[in-house]
N, CA, C and O of each residue as an XYZ file, in Angstrom:
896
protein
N      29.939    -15.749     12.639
C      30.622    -16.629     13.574
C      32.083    -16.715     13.195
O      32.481    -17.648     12.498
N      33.108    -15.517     13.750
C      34.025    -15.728     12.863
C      34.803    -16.667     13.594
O      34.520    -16.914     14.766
N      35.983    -17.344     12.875
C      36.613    -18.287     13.049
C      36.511    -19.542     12.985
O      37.410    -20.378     13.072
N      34.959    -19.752     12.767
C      34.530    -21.003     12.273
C      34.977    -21.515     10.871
O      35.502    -20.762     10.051
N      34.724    -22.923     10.624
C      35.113    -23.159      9.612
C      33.541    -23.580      8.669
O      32.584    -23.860      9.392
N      33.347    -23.613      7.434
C      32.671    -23.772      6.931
C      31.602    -25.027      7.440
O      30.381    -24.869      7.432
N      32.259    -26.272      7.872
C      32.051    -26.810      8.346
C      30.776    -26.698      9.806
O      29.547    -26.768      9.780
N      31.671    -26.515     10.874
C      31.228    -26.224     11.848
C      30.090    -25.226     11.885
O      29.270    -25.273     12.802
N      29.991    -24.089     10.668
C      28.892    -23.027     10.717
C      27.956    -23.888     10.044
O      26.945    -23.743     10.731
N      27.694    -24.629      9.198
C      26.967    -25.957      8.775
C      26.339    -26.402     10.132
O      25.192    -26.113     10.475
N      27.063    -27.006     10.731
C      26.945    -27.823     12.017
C      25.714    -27.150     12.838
O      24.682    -27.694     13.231
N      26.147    -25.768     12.980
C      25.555    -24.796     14.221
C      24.457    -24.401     13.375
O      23.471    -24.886     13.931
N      24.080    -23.795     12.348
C      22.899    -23.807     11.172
C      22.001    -25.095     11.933
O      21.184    -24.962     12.844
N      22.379    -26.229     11.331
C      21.368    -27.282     10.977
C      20.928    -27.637     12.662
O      19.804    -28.100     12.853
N      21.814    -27.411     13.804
C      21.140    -27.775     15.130
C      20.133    -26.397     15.567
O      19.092    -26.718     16.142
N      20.318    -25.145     15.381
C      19.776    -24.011     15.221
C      18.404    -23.929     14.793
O      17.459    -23.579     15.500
N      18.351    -24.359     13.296
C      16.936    -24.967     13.184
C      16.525    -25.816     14.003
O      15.750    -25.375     14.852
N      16.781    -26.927     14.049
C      15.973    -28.215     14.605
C      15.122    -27.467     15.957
O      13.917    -27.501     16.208
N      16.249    -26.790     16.702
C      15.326    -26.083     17.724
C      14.761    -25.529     17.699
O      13.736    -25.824     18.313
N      14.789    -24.346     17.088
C      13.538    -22.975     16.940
C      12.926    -23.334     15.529
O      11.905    -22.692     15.283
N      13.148    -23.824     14.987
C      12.208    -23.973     13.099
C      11.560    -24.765     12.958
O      10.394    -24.431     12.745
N      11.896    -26.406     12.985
C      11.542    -27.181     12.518
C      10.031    -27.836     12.917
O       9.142    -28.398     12.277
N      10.307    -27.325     14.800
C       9.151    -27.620     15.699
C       8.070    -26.730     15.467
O       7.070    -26.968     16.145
N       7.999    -25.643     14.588
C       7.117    -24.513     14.496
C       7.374    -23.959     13.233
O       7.396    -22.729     13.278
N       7.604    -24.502     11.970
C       7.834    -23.953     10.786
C       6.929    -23.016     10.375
O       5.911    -22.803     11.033
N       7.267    -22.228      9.011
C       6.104    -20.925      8.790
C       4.924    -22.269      7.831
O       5.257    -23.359      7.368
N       3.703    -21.673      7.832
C       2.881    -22.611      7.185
C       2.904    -22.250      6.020
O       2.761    -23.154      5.198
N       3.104    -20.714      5.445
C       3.482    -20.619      3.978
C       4.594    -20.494      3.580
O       5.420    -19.734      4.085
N       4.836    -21.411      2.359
C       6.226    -21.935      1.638
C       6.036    -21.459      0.422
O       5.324    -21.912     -0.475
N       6.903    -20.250      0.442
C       7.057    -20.074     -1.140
C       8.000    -20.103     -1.964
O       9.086    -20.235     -1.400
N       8.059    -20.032     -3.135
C       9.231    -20.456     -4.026
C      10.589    -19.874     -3.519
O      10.783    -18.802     -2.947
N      11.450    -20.814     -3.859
C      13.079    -20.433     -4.039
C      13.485    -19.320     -4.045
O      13.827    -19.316     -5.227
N      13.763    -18.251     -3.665
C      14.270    -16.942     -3.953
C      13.408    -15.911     -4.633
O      13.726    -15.034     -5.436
N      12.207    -16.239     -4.103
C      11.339    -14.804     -4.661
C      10.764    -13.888     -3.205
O       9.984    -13.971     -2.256
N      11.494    -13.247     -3.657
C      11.699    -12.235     -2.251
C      10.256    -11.401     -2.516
O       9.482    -10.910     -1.694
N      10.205    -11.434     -3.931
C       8.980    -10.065     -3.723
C       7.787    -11.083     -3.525
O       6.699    -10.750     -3.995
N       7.875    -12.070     -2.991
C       6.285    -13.026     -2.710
C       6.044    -12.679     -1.579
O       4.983    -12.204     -1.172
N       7.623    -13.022     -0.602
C       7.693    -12.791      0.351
C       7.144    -11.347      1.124
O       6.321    -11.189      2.026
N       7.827    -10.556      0.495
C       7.614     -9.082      1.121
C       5.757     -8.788      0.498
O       5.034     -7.923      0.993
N       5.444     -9.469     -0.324
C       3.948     -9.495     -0.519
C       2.884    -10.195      0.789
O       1.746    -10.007      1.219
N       3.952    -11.014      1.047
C       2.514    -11.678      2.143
C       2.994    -10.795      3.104
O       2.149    -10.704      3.994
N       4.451     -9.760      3.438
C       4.482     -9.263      4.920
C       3.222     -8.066      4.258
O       2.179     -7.768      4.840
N       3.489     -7.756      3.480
C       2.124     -6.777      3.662
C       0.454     -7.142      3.550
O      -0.437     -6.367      3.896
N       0.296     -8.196      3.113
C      -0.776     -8.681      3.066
C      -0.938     -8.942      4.860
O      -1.836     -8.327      5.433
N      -0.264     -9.628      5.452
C      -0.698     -9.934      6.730
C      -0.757     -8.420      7.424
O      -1.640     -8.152      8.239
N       0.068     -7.637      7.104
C      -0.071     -6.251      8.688
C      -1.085     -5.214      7.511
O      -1.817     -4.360      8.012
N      -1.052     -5.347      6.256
C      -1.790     -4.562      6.098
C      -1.260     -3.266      5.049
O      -0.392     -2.677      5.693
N      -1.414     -2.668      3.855
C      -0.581     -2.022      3.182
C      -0.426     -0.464      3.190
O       0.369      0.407      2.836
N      -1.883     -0.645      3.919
C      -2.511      1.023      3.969
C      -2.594      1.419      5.528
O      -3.475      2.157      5.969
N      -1.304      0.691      6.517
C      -0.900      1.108      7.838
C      -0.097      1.756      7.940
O       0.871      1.507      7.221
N      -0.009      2.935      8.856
C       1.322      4.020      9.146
C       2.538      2.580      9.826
O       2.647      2.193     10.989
N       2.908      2.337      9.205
C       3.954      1.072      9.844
C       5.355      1.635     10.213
O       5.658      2.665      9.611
N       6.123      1.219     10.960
C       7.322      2.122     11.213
C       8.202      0.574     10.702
O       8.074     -0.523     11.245
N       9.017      0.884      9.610
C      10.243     -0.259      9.553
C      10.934      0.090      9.674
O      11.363      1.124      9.163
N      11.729     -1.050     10.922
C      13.378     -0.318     10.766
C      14.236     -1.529     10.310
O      14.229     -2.586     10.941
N      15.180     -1.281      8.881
C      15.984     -2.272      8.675
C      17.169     -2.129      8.572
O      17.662     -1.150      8.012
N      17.975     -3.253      9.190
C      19.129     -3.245      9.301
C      20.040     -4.026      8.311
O      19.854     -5.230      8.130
N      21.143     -3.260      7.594
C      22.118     -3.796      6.421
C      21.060     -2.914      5.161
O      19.953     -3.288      4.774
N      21.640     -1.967      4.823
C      20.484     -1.300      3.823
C      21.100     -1.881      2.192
O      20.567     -2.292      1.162
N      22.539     -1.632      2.671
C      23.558     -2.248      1.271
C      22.750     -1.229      0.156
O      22.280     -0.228      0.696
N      22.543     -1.324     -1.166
C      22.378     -0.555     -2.003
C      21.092     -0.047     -2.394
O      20.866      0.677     -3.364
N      19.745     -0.773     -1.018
C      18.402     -0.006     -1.187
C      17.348     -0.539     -1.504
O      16.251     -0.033     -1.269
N      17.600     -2.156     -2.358
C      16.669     -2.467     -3.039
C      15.104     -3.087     -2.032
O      13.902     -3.110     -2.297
N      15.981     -3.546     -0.754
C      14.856     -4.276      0.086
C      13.993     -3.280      0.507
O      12.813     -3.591      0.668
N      14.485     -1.712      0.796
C      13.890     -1.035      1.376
C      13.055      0.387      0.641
O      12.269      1.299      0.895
N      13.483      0.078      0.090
C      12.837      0.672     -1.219
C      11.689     -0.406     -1.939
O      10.900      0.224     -2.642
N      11.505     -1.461     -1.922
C      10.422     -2.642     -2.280
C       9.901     -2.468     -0.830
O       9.465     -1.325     -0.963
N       9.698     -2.711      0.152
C       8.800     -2.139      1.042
C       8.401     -1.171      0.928
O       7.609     -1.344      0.002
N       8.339     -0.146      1.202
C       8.045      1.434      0.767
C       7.526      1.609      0.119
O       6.799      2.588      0.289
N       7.388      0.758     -1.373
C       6.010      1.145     -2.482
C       5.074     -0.180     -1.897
O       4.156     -0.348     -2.700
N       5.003     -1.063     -0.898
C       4.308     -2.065     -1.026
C       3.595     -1.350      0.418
O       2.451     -1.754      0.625
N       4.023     -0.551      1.222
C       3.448      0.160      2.132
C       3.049      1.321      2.304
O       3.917      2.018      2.829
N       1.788      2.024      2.019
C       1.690      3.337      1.046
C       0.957      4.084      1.787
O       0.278      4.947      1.230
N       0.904      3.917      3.440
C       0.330      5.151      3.953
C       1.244      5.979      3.985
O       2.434      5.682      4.080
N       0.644      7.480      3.886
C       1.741      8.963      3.794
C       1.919      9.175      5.360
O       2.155     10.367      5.557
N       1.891      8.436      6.567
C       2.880      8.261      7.845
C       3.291      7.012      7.956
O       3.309      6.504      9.078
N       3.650      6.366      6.968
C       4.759      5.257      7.041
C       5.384      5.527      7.087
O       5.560      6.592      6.494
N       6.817      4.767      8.036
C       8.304      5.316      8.003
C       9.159      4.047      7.709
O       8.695      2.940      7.979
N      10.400      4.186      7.159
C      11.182      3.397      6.682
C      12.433      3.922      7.458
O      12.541      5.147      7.420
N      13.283      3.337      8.069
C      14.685      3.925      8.801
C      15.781      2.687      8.571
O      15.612      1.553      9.018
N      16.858      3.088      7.841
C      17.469      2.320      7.473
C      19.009      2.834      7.947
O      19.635      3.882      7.789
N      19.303      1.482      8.643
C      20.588      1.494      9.283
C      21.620      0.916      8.453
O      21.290      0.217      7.495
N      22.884      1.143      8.729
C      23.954      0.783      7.997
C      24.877      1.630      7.782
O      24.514      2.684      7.261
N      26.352      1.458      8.105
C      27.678      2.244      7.674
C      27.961      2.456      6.627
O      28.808      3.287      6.298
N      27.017      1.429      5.520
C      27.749      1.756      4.282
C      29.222      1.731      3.574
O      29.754      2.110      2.531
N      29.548      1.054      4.780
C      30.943      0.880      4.165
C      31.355     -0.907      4.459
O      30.729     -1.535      5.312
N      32.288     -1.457      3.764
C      32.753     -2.680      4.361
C      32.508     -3.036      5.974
O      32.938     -2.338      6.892
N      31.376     -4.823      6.209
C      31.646     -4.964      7.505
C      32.555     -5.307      7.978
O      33.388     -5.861      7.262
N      32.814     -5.143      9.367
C      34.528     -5.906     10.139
C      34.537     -7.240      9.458
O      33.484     -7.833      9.226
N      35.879     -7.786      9.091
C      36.347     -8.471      8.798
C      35.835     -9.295      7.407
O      35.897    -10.513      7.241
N      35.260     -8.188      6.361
C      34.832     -9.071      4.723
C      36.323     -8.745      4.372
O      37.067     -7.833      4.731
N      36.494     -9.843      3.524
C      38.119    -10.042      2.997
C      38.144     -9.587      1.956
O      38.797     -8.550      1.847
N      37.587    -10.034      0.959
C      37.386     -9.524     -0.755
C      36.977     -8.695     -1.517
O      35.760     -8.513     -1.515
N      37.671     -8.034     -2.276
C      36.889     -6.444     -2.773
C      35.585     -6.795     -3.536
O      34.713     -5.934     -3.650
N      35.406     -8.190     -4.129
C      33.774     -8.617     -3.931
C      33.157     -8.286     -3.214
O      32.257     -7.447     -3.252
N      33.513     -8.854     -2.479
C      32.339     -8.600     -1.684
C      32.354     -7.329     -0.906
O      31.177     -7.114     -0.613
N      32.945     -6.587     -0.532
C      32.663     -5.165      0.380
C      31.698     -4.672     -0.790
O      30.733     -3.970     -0.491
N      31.958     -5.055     -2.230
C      31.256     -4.224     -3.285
C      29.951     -4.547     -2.839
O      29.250     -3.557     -2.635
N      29.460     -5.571     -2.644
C      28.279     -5.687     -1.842
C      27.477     -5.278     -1.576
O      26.294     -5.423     -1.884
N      28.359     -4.253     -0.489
C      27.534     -3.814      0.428
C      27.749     -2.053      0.522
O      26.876     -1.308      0.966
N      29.176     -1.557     -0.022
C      29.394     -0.432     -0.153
C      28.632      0.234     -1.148
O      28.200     -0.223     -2.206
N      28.494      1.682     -0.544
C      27.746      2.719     -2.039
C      28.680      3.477     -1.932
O      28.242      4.422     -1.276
N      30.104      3.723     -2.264
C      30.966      4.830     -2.012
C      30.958      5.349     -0.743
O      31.516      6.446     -0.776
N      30.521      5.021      0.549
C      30.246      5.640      1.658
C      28.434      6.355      1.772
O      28.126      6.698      2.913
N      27.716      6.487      1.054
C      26.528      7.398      1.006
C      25.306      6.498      0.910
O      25.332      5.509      0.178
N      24.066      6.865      1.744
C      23.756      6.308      1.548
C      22.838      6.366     -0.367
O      23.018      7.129     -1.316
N      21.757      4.985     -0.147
C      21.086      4.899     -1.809
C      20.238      6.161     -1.830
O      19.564      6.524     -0.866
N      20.321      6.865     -3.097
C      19.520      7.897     -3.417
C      17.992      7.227     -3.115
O      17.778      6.020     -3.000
N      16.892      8.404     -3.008
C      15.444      8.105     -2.695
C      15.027      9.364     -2.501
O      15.573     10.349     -2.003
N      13.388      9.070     -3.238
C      12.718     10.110     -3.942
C      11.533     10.034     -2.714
O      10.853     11.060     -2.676
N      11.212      9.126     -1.827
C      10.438      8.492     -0.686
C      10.638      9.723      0.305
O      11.324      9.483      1.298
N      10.325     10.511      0.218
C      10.569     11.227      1.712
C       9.955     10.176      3.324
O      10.015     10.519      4.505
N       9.721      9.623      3.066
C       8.744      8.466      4.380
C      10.566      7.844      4.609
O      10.774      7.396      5.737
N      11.305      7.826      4.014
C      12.547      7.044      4.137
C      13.669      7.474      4.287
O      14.126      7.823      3.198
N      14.283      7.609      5.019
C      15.500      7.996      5.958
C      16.521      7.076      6.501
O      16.285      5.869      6.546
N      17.483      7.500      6.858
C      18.875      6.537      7.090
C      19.573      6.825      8.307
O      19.201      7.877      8.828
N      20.283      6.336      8.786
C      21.065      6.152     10.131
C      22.189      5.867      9.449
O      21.866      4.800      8.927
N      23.361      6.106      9.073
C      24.860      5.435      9.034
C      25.715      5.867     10.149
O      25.915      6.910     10.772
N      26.192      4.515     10.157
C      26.899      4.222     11.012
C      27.189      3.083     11.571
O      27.186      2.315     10.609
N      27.543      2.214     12.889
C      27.421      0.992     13.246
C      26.871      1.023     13.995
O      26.899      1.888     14.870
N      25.910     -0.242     13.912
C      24.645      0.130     14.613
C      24.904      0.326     16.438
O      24.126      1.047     17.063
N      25.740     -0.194     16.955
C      26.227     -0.033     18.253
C      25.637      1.596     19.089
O      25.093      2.046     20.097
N      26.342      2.021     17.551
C      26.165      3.764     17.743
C      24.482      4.241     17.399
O      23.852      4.939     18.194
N      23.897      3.741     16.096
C      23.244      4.221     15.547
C      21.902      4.016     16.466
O      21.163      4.986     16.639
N      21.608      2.814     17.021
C      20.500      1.677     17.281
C      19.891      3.037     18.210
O      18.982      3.836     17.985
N      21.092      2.837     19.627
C      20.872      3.669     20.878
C      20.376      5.404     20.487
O      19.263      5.817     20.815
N      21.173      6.089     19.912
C      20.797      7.072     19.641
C      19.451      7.582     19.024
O      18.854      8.627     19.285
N      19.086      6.493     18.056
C      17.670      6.707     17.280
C      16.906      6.502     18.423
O      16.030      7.356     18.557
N      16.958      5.432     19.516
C      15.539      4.989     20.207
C      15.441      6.399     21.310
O      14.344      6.662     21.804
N      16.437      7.101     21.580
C      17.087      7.634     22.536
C      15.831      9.351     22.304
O      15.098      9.978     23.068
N      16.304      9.500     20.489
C      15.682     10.725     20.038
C      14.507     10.565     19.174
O      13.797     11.460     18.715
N      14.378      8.976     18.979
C      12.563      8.896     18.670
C      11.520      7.451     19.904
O      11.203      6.294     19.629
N      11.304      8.230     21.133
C      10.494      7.170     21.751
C       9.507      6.256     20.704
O       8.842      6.636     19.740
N       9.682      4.899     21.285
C       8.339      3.976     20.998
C       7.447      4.609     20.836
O       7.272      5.583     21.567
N       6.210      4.179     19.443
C       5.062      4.511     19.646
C       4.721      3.531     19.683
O       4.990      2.705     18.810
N       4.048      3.304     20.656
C       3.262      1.506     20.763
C       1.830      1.296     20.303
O       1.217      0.258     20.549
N       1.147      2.656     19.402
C       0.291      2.645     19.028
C       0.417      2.248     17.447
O      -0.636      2.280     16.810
N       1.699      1.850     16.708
C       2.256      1.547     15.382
C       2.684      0.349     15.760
O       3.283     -0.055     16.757
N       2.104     -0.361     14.391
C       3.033     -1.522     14.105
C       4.905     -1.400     13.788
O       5.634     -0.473     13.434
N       5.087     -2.527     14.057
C       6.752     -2.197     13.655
C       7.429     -3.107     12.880
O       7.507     -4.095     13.610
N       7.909     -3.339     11.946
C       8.324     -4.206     10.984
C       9.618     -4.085     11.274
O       9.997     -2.917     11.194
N      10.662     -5.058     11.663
C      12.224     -4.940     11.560
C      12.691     -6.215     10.937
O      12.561     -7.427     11.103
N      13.417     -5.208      9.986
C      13.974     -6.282      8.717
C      15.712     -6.320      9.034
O      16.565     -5.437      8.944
N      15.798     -7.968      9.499
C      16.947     -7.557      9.484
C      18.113     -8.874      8.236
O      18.003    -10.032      7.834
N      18.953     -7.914      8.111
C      19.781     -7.952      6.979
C      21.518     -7.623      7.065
O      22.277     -7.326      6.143
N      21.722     -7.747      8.085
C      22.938     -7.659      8.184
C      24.210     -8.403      8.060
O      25.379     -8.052      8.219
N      23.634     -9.582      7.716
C      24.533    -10.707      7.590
C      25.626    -11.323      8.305
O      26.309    -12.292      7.972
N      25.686    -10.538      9.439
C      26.496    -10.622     10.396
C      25.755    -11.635     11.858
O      24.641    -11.325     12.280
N      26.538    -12.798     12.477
C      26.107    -13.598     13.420
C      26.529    -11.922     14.986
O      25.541    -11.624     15.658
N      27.334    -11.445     15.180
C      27.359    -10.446     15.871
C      26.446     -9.725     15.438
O      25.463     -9.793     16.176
N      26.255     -8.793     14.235
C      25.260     -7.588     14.545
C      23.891     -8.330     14.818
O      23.105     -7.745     15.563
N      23.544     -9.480     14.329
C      21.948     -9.830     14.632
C      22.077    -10.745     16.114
O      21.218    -11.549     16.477
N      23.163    -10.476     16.766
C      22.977    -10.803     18.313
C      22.727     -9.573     19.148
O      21.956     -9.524     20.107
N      23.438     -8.618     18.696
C      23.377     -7.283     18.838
C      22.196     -6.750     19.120
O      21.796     -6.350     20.213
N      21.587     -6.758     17.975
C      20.311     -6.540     17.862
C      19.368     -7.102     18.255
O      18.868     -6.273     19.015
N      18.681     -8.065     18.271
C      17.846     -9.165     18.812
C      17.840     -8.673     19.979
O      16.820     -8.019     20.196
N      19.148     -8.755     21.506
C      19.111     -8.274     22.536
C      19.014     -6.535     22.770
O      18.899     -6.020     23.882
N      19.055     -6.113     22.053
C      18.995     -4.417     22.223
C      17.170     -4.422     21.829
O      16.338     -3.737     22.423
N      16.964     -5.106     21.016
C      15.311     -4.470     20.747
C      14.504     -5.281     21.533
O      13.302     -5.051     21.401
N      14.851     -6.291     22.425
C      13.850     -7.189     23.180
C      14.095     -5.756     24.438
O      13.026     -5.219     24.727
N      15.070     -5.288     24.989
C      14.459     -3.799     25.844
C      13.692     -2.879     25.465
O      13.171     -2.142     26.303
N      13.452     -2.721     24.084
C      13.089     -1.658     23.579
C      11.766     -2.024     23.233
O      10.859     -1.363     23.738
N      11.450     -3.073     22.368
C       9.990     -3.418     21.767
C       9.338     -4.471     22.342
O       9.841     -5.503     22.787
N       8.105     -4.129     22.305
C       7.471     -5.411     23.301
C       7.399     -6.367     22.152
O       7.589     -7.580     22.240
N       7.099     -5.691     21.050
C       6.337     -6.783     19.750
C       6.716     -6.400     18.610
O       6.608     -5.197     18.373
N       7.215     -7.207     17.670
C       7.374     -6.840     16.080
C       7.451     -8.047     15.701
O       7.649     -9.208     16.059
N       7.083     -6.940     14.306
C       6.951     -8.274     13.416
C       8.423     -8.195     12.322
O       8.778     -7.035     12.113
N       9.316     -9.327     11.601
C      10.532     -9.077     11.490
C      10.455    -10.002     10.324
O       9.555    -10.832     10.204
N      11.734     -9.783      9.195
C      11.942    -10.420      8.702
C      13.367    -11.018      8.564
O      14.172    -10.382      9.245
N      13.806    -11.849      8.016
C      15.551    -12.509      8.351
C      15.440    -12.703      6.783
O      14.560    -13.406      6.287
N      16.606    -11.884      5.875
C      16.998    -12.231      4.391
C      18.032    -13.327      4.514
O      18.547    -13.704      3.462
N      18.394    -13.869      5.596
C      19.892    -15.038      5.369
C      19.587    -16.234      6.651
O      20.495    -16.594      7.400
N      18.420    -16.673      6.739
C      18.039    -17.085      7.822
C      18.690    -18.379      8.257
O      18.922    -18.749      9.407
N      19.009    -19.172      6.787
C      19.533    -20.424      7.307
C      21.047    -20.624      7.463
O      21.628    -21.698      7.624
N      21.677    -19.173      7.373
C      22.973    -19.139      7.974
C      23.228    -18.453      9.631
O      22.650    -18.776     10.669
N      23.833    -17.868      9.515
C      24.314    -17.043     10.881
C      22.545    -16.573     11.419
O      22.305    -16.446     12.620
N      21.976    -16.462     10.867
C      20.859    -15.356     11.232
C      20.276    -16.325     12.667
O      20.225    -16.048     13.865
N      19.755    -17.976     11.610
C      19.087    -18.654     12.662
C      20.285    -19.082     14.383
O      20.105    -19.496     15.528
N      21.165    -18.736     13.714
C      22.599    -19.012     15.148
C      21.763    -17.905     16.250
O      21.071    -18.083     17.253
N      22.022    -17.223     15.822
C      22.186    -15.754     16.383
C      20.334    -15.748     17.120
O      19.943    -15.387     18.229
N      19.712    -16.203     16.153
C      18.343    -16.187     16.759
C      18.000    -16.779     17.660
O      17.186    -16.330     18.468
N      18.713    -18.313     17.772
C      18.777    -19.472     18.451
C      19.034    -19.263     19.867
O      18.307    -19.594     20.803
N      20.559    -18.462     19.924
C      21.247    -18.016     20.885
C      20.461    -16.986     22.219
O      20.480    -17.096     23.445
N      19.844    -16.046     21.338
C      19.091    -14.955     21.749
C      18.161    -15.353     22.820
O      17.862    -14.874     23.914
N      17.687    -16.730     21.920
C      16.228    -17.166     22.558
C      16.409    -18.126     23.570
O      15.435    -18.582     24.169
N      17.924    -18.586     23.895
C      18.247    -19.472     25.260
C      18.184    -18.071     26.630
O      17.910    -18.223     27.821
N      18.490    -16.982     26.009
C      18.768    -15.614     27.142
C      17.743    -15.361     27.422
O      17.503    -15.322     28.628
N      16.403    -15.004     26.244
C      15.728    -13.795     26.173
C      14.415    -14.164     26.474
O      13.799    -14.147     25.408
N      13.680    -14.489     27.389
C      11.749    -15.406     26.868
C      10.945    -14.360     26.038
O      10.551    -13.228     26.315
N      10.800    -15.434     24.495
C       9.945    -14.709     23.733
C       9.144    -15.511     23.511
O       9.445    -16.661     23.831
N       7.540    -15.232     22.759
C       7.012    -15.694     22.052
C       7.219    -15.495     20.379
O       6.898    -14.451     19.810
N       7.662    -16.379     19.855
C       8.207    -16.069     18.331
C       7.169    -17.103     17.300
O       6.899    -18.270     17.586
N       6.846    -16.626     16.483
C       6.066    -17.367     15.182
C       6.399    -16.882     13.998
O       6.578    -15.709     13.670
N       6.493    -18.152     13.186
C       6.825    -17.835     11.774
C       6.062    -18.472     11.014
O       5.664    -19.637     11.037
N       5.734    -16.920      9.770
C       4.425    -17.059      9.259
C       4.462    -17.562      7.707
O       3.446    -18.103      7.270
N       5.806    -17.374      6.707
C       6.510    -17.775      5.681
C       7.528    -17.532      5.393
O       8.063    -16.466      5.698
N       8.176    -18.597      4.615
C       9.502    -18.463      4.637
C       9.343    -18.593      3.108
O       8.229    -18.774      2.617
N      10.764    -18.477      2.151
C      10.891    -18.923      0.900
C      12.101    -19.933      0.841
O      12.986    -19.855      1.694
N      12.143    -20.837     -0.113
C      12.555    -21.928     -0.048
C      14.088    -21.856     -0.113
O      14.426    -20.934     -0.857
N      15.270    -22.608      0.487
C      16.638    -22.497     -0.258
C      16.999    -23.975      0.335
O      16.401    -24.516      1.266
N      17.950    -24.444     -0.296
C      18.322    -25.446     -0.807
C      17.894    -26.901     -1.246
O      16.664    -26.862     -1.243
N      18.221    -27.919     -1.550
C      17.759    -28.908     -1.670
C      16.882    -29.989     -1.413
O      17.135    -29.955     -0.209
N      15.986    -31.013     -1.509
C      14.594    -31.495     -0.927
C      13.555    -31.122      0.561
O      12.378    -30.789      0.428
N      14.072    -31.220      1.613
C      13.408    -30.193      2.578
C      13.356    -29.155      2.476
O      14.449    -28.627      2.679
N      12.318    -28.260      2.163
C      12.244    -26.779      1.848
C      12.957    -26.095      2.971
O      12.404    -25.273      3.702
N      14.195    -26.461      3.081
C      14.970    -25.002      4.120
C      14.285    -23.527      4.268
O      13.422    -23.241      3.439
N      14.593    -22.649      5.196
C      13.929    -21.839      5.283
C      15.135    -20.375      4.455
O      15.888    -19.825      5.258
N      15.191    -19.969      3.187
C      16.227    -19.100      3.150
C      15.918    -17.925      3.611
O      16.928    -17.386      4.063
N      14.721    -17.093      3.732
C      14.333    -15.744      4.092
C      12.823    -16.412      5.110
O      12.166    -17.408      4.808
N      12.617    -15.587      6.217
C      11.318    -15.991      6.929
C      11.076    -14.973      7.634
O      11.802    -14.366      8.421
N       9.580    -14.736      7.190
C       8.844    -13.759      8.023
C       7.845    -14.331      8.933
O       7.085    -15.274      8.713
N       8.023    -13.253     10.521
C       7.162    -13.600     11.596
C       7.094    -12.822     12.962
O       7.788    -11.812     13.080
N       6.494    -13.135     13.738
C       6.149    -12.186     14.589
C       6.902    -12.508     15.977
O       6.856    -13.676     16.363
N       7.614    -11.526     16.780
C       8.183    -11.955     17.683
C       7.421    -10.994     18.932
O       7.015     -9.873     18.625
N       7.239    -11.564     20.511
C       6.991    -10.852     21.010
C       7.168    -10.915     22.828
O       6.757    -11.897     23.447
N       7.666    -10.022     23.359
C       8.443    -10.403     24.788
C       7.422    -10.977     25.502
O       6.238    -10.707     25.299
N       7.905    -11.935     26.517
C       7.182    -12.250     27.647
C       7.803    -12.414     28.751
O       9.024    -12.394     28.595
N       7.367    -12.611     30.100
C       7.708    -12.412     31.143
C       9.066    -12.994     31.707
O       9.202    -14.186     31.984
N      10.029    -12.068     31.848
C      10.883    -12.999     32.553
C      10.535    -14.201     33.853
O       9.922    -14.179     34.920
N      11.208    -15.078     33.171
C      10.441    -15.965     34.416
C      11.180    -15.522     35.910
O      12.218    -14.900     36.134
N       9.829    -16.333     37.113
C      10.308    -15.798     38.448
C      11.639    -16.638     39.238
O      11.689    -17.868     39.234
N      12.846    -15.652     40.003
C      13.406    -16.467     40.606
C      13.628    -17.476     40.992
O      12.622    -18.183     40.930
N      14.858    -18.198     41.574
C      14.519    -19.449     42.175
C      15.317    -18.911     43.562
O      16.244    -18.128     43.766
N      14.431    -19.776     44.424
C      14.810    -19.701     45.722
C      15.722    -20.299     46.374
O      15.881    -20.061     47.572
């Protein structure tokens, strides 16, 4: 949300939830920042030994997608990982681009099931769906990670044409992610459920990462 002030992205966060979270929270709560609990129950729920197709977005240096990949171990699983790999528009600090940059390339991997897209996804998204049709006979896991309130608006509306159903995860949920989700879902009619989240900040278990299932439904009919 650029141009906001710390403040105000606070503001838009905490009304963001109240609407889409709070009324339908995930029923499993797990600890503070343990991501690999998390990515344990996404495979416990779809299953570990499914040809699953993930596609995640913000790959940064590998580690999320590479921890899926050994936690999903059929030999037609696919992993497709998007990302430029280079600084997003407008990060200020050579901190942080470090982030997210690998010298331009993407993370080495010994996974042949795992493959990459660089680029921005604008470019990347269209072209992949373009030269690999839907199989609607696979589950689809989309992890997204981009940290960006634009690219996960981006996205959200580009894959509600494309997928009827996935199941998704959000690594930054109680910032920009839930905006962007919020937003999506005043445009878009979905059915969305969330199945666990892991905990971040202080006495109400905030939601910092949450996995769940999203899935299109009917645009509603005209008005006369």
């Amino acid at each position: 949300m650029k141009g906001l002030s710390s403040e105000e992205r606070h503001r838009r966060a905490a009304s963001a939830l109240a609407d889409i979270y709070w009324t339908r929270p995930a029923t499993t709560v797990l600890p503070r920042g343990d991501r690999s609990a998390l990515y344990d129950c996404v495979a416990d729920q779809i299953g570990p030994n499914v040809p699953v197709n993930c596609l995640e977005f913000g790959v940064g240096q590998g580690a999320s997608i590479t921890a899926l990949s050994r936690l999903f171990v059929h030999p037609r699983a696919r992993f497709i990982g998007f990302d430029s790999f280079a600084a997003p528009p407008g990060t200020g600090t050579a901190a942080r681009r470090g982030s997210f940059v690998t010298d331009g390339h993407p993370p080495a991997t010994a996974d042949t099931r795992v493959t990459f897209r660089k680029g921005w996804f604008q470019d990347t998204v269209p072209d992949y769906f373009r030269d690999n049709p839907v199989d609607r006979t696979r589950i689809l896991l989309v992890h997204f990670d981009a940290d960006l309130y634009a690219s996960d608006l981006f996205l959200l509306t580009t894959l509600w044409h494309l997928l009827g159903s996935y199941f998704f995860i959000f690594d930054d949920f109680i910032h920009d992610d839930v905006v962007a989700l919020a937003d999506f879902m005043q445009a878009y009619p979905v059915k969305i459920a969330f199945l666990a989240q892991t905990t971040g900040g202080e006495g109400r278990p905030y939601p910092e990462r949450v996995f769940g299932h999203m899935k299109r439904t009917e645009m509603p009919a005209p008005l006369h």
